[in-house]
C-alpha positions in Angstrom: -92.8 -101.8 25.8 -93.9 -101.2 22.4 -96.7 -98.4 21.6 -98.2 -98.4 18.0 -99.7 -95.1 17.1 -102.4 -95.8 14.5 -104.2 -92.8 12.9 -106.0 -92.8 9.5 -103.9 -91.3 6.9 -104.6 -89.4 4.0 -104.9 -90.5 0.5 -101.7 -89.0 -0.3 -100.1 -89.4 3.3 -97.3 -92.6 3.3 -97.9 -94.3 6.8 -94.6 -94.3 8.9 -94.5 -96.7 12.0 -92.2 -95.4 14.9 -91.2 -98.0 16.9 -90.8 -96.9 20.4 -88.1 -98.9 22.0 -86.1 -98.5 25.5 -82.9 -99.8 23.3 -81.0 -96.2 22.7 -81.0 -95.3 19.0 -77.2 -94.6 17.8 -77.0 -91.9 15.8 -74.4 -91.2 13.7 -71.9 -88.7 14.0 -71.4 -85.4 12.1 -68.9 -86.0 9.9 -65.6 -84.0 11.0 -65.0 -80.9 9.0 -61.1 -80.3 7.1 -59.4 -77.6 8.4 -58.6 -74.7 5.9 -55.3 -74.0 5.1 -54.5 -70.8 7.0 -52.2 -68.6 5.5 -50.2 -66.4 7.9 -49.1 -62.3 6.7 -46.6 -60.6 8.4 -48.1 -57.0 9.4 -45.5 -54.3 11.2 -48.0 -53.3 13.8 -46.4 -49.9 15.1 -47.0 -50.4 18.5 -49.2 -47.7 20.5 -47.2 -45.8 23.2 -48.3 -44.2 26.1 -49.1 -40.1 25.4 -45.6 -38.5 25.9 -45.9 -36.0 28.8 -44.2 -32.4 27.7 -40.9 -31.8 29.8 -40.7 -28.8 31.9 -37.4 -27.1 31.0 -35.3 -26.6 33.4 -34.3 -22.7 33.7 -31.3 -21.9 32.6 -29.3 -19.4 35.1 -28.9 -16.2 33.1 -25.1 -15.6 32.4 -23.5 -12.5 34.5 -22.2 -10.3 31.6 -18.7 -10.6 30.9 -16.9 -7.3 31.7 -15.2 -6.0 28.5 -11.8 -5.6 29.0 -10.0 -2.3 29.1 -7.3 -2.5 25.5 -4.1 -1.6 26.5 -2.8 1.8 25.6 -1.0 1.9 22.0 3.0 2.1 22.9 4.0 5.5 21.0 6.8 4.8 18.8 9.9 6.5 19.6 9.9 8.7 16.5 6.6 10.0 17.8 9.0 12.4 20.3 12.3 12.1 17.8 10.6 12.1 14.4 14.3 13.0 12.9 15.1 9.5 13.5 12.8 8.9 10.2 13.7 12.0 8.0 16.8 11.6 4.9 19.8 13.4 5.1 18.3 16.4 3.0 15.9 17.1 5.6 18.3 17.4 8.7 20.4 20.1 6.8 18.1 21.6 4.5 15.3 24.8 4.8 11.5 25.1 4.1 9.7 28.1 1.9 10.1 30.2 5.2 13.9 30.9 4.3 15.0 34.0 1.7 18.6 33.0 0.7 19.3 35.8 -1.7 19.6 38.1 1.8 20.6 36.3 4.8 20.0 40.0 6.6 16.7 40.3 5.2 14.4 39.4 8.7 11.6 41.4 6.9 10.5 38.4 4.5 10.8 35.5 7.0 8.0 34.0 8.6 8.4 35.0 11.9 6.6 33.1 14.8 3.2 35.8 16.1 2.1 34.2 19.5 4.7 31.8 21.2 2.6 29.3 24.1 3.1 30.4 27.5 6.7 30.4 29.1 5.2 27.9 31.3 3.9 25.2 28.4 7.6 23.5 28.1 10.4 23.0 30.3 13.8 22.3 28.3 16.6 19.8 29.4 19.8 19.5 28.1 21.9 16.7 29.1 25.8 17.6 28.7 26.7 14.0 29.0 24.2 12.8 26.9 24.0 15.2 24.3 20.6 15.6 24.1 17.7 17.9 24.4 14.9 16.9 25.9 11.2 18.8 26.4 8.6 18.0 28.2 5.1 19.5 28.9 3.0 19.5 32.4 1.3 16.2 34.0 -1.7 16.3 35.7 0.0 17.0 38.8 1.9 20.6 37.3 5.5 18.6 37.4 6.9 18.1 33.6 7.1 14.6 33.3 5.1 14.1 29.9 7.6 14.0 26.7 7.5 16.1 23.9 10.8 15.9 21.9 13.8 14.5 22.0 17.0 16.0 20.0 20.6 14.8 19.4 22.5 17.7 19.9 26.7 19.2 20.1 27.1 21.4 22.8 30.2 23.1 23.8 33.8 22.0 23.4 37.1 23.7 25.1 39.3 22.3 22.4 37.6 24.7 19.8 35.8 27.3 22.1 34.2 27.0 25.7 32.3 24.2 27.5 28.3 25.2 27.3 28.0 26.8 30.6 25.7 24.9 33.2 22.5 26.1 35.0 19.2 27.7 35.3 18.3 29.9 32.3 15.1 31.8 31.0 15.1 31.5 27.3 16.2 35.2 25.8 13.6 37.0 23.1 16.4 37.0 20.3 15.1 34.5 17.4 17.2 34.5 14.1 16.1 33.2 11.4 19.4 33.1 9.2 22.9 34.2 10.7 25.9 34.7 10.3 29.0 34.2 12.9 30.9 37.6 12.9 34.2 35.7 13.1 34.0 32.4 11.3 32.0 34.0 8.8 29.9 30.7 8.9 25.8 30.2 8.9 23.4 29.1 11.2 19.7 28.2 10.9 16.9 29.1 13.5 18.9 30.4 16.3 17.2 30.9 19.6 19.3 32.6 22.2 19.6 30.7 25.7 21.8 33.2 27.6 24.7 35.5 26.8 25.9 34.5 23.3 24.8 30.7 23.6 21.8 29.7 21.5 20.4 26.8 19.7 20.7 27.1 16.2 21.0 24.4 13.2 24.1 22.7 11.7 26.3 25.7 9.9 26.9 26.0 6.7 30.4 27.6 4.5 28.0 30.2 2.7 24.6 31.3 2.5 24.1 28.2 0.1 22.1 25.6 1.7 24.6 22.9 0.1 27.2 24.3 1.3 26.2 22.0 4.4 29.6 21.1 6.7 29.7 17.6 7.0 32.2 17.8 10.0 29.7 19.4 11.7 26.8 17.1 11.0 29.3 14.4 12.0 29.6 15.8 15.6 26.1 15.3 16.5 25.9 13.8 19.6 29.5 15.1 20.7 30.9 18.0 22.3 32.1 20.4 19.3 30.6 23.8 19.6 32.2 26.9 20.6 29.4 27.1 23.4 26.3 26.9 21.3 23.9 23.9 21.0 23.6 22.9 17.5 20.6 20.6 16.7 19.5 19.4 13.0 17.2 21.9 11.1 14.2 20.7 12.2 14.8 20.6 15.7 16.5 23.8 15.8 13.5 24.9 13.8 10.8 23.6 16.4 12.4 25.7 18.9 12.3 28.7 17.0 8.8 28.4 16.5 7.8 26.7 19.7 9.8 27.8 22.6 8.8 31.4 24.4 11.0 33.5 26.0 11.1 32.9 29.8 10.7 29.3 29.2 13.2 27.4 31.8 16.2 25.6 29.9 17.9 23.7 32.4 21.3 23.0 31.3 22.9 20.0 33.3 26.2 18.2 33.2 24.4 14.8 33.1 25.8 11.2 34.8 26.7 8.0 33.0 24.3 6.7 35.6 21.9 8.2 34.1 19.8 5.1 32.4 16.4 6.8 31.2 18.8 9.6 29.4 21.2 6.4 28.0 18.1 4.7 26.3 17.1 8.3 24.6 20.6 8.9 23.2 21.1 5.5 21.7 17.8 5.5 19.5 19.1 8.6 18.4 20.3 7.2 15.3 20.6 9.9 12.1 21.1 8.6 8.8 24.8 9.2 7.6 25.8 12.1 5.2 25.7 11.1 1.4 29.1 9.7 -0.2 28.5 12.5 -2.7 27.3 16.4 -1.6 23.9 16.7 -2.5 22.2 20.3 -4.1 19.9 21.3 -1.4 17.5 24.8 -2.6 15.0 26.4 0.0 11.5 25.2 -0.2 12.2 22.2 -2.2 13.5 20.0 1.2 10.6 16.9 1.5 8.8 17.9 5.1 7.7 14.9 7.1 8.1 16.6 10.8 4.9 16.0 12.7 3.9 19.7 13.2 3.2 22.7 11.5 3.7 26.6 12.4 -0.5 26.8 11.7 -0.9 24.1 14.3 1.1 26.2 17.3 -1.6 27.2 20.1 0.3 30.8 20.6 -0.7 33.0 23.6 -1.4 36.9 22.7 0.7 37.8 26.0 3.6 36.4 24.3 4.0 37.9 20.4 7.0 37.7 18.6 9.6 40.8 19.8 11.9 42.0 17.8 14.9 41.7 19.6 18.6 43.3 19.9 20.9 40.6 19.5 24.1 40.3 21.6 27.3 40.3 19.5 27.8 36.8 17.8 31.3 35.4 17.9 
């Protein structure tokens, strides 16, 4: 069916005829559009992760304190109880400024101990066998067990006098400071008078001289060679002087080979040997390197220094 629209146009209007048809119109397509080139970066995208959650720590179990150990007691070295093991040869034999050579009789210028310690302080043992002195002090327990000094000593011989008699004895008041023996005419330091006519006293001497020394007698440390007396080095025989109170209990036994504990002492007991050639030894110039000193003694006022009788000296 075909429908004609007339109107009347304008001057200026261009009349346009629409023809109304039931054949379908084709219209034409839209023309395809060209892709664009599409260019491609690479981006490092940090990924996004999940809000971290903050641990818990888990509780650590407090430590039990560790108990400091207890340090093991310093060993004392022998020469702590035998510091002659560690003096020369000039020291064993020799004197200190206490000594006035010029008058061996002369007791009024010697330094003469004031206060001795109780009787009770030291117990003295002197081993026949051995040849050795040994003191020793109270325990906690009142038995003397606790050492104080050991001495190498030469005790009685009956091939030049009499064996040193055994027992029991309370230390005598008699101190000398320098003797002489009435017969052999010899000298003796520091004696300190054990019973009778035996005492401990020093190495002896030809003269008043202290290099007059007898090396013989030195030598015999540590054997049987006395006439009955106990001679000790200087300074030993010099701690006793000083140290020892009357009444103190010297117990002089004849000692065992069995004896182990006394074996050990004697063999440390090692003195250095007397010089190939004699050595000049003056009063008060001997080096001093004895761990005491006569200021150091803790004396008692019961027990002052007595001035003594001596019994005859042989």
């Amino acid at each position: 069916m075909l429908a004609t629209a007339c109107a009347q146009p304008s001057a200026m209007e261009t009349t346009v005829e629409i023809a109304v048809t039931d054949t379908p119109i084709a219209v034409a397509a839209e023309p395809t559009q060209t892709a664009l080139p599409v260019m491609v970066a690479e981006v490092d995208i940090a990924e996004t992760s999940a809000p971290l959650t903050t641990p818990i720590p888990t509780p650590v179990p407090t430590p039990s304190p560790v108990p400091t150990p207890t340090p093991l007691p310093t060993e004392i070295p022998f020469s702590y109880y035998a510091p002659t093991v560690n003096m020369s040869f000039e020291e064993l034999v020799g004197s200190f400024d206490d000594i006035n050579t010029k008058d061996a009789s002369d007791e009024s210028r010697y330094l003469l101990p004031k206060y001795y310690p109780a009787p009770d302080t030291y117990k003295i043992i002197v081993d026949l066998y051995w040849q050795v002195v040994m003191v020793y002090r109270k325990d906690e327990n009142g038995a003397y067990t606790v050492p104080v000094r050991y001495m190498l000593c030469s005790s009685g011989s009956s091939r030049v006098g009499s064996e040193t008699r055994v027992g029991d004895w309370k230390m005598q008041p008699v101190k000398i400071r320098f003797g002489q023996f009435k017969v052999s005419r010899e000298y003796a330091q520091y004696w300190s008078l054990i019973r009778s006519r035996t005492y401990f006293h020093s190495v002896l001497y030809t003269t008043s001289d202290l290099s007059s020394y007898q090396e013989v007698v030195y030598n015999s440390l540590g054997k049987k060679a006395s006439h009955a007396c106990i001679r000790l080095t200087v300074p030993d025989a010099r701690w006793i002087y000083y140290n020892i109170c009357y009444d103190t209990l010297c117990v002089i036994r004849e000692g065992s080979k069995n004896d182990l504990e006394t074996k050990a002492i004697r063999e440390k007991l090692i003195l250095p040997p007397v010089p190939a050639k004699r050595v000049t030894i003056t009063a008060g110039d001997t080096p001093y390197t004895d761990n005491w000193r006569i200021e150091d003694i803790q004396g008692d006022p019961n027990y002052p220094y007595i001035a003594a009788t001596q019994p005859p000296v042989k």
